[in-house]
N, C-alpha and C positions, 0 to 999 in steps of 0.2 A: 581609369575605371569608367567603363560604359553606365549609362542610365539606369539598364537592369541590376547593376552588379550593385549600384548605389545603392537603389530602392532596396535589394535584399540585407546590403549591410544596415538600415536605416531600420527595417523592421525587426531585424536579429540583434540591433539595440532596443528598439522598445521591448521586445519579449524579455530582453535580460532586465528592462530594469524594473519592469512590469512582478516578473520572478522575483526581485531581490524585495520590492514591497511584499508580497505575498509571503518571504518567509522571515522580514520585521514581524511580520502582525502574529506568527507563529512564534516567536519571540518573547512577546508583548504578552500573549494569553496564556504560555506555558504554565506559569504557576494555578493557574485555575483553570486547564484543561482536563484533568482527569473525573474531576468533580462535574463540571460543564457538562462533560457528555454523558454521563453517567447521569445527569437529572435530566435531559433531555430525552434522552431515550432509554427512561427509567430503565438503565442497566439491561434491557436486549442485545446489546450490541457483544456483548459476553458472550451468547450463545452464539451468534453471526460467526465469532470467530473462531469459537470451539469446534462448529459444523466445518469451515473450513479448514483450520488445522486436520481435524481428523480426516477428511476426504484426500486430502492433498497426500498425509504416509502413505492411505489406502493405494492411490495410483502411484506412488510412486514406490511402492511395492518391495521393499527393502528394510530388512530389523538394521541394518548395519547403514549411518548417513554420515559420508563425510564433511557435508560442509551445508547450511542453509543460512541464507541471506533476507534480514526484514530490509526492503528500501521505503525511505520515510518512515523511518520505524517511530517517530514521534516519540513519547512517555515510554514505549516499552512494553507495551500491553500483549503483543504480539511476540513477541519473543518469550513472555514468559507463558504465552500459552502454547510456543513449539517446544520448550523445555518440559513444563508441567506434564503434557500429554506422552512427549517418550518416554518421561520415569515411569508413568502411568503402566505403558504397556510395554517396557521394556526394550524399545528403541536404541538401538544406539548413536549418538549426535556428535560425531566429532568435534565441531565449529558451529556455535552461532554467531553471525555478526549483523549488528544493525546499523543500520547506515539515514542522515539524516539532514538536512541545511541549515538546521537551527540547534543555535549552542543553547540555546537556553531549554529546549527540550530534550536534547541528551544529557542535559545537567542531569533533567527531573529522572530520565529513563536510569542512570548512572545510580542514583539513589534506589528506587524502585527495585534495580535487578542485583544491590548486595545482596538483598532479602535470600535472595538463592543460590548465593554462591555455597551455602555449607551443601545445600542440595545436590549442586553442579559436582562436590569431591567424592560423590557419592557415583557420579558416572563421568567419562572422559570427556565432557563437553568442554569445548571453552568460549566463554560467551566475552564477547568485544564490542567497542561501538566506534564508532567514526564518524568525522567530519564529512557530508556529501553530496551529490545530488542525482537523483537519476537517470539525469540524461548523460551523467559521465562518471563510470565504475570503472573507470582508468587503473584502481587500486587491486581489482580482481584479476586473476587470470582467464583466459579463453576455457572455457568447457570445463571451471572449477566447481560450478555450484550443483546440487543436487535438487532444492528448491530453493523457488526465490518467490519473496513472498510482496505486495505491497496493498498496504490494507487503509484507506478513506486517505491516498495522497496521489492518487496517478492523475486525478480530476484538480491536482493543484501543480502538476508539471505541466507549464504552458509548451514545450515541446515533447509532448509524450511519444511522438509517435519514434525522435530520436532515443527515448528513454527503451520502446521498448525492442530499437533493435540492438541495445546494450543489454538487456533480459535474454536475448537469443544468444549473442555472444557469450554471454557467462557459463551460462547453461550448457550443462552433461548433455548428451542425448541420451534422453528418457528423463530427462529433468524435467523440472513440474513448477510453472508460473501461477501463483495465485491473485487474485487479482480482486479485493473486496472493495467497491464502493459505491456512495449513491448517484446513480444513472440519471443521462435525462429520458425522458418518458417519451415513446415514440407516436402512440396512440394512448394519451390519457383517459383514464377511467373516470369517473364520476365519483370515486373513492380518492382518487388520483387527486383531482383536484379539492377536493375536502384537507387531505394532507397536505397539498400546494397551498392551503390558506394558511396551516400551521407555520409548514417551513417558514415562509416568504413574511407574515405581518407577528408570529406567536414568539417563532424562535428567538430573532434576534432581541427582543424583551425581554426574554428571560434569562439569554446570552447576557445583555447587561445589567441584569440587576447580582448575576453572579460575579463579573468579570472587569464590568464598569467598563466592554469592549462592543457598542456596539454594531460597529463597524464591520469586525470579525464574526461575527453571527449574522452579520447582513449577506456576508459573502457565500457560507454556505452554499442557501437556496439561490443565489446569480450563478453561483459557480454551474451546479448542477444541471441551469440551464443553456450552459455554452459550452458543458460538455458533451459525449455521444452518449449512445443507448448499448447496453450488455451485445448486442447483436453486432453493431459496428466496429465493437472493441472485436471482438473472436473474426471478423475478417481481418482486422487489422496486424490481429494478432500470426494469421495465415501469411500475411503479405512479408511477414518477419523469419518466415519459416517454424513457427510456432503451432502446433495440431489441437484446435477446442478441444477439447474432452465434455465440458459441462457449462451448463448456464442455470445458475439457483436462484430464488428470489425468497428473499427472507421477510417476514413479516407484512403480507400482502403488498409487495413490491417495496417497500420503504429500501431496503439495501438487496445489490445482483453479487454473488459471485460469481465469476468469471474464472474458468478451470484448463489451463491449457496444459502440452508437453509438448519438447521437442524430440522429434523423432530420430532414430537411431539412424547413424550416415548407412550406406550400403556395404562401407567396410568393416561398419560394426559389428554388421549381422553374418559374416563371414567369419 
């Protein structure tokens, strides 16, 4: 093994072990995550992801879905807002499956998403969850998913960029990547950083007096800043074979969605 090949196996240790604390601490604060965010962000983040569910059937333009995929689906919030919204308008949802690194938050999601299974006999969906991580959907097949959703976890894949050429491989063409979470800020406002006082000295205090975590509410606003901006993802997203659609920003920037598809081969359109 030359020097170069060293250093890469040296750092593709520290990223994994780096990940494997990241999804401890996800672990650790499962049982008072639902609560957590939900006082943080007095319950907005509900419509965040209402706005996105709905945009994402819109593009992706189909009453009939075989198969959609939450990565990092966390607690399950997310999936019950892709299920809630087809009954709504009459969708049809083959498969949902949520995919996640931590057992202790598909416990919580496990619980959460009985609540809907009399729902679920009510149309053919089948909703699942699984052990996983995003940078390897080993467990999909090629060109299976219809959408593939990952909502406030792509900024906690320290190899995302691997993550999101496994989004392109899953993915139909005409498939539809949603992508909800909070960005780092490229040109900050002076609002900007008014909320940068929040996140960075507010959060995490309140993170522990809910949580007794605070560590994990420390991470957030670090994280956010050694992520990218909504604008770097949608090239990134291009470089994957992925086509932007949309860039939203909810709550005077607080959270970006991020709206891709991938586009039909040229044997498709034949």
């Amino acid at each position: 093994m030359n020097k170069s090949q060293d250093t890469q196996t040296k750092d593709k240790h520290t990223k994994q072990k780096a990940q494997e604390t990241i999804i401890a601490m996800f672990d650790k604060i499962a049982k008072d995550y639902d609560k957590t965010n939900r006082i943080l962000s007095l319950g907005i983040d509900v419509s965040w992801r209402k706005d996105a569910v709905k945009k994402a059937y819109k593009a992706r333009n189909t009453r009939d879905i075989g198969r959609i995929v939450d990565v990092a689906c966390g607690s399950g919030d997310m999936i019950k807002h892709w299920h809630s919204y087809a009954l709504e308008s009459n969708i049809v949802v083959r498969e949902i499956i949520g995919i996640d690194p931590s057992q202790e938050m598909l416990k919580i999601a496990q619980n959460k998403l009985q609540a809907i299974d009399e729902s679920s006999a009510k149309t053919d969906s089948k909703i699942s969850l699984h052990l996983g991580e995003a940078k390897d959907l080993s467990t999909l097949e090629s060109q299976s998913v219809d959408i593939l959703s990952i909502s406030y976890g792509l900024r906690n894949v320290l190899e995302y960029e691997q993550a999101l050429h496994e989004f392109a491989r899953v993915l139909k063409p005409e498939g539809i990547v949603v992508v909800l979470d909070f960005f780092k800020k490229s040109s900050p406002s002076l609002l900007d950083r008014i909320i940068g006082i929040y996140t960075k000295h507010i959060l995490p205090c309140i993170g522990y007096l809910i949580s007794r975590n605070y560590a994990a509410y420390k991470y957030l606003p670090d994280s956010m800043e050694e992520f990218i901006t909504p604008n770097e993802l949608a090239l990134a997203l291009e470089k994957v074979g992925i086509q932007p659609l949309e860039i939203s920003s909810y709550s005077v920037g607080i959270s970006h969605l991020v709206l891709g598809q991938k586009p039909c081969d040229k044997a498709d359109k034949r």
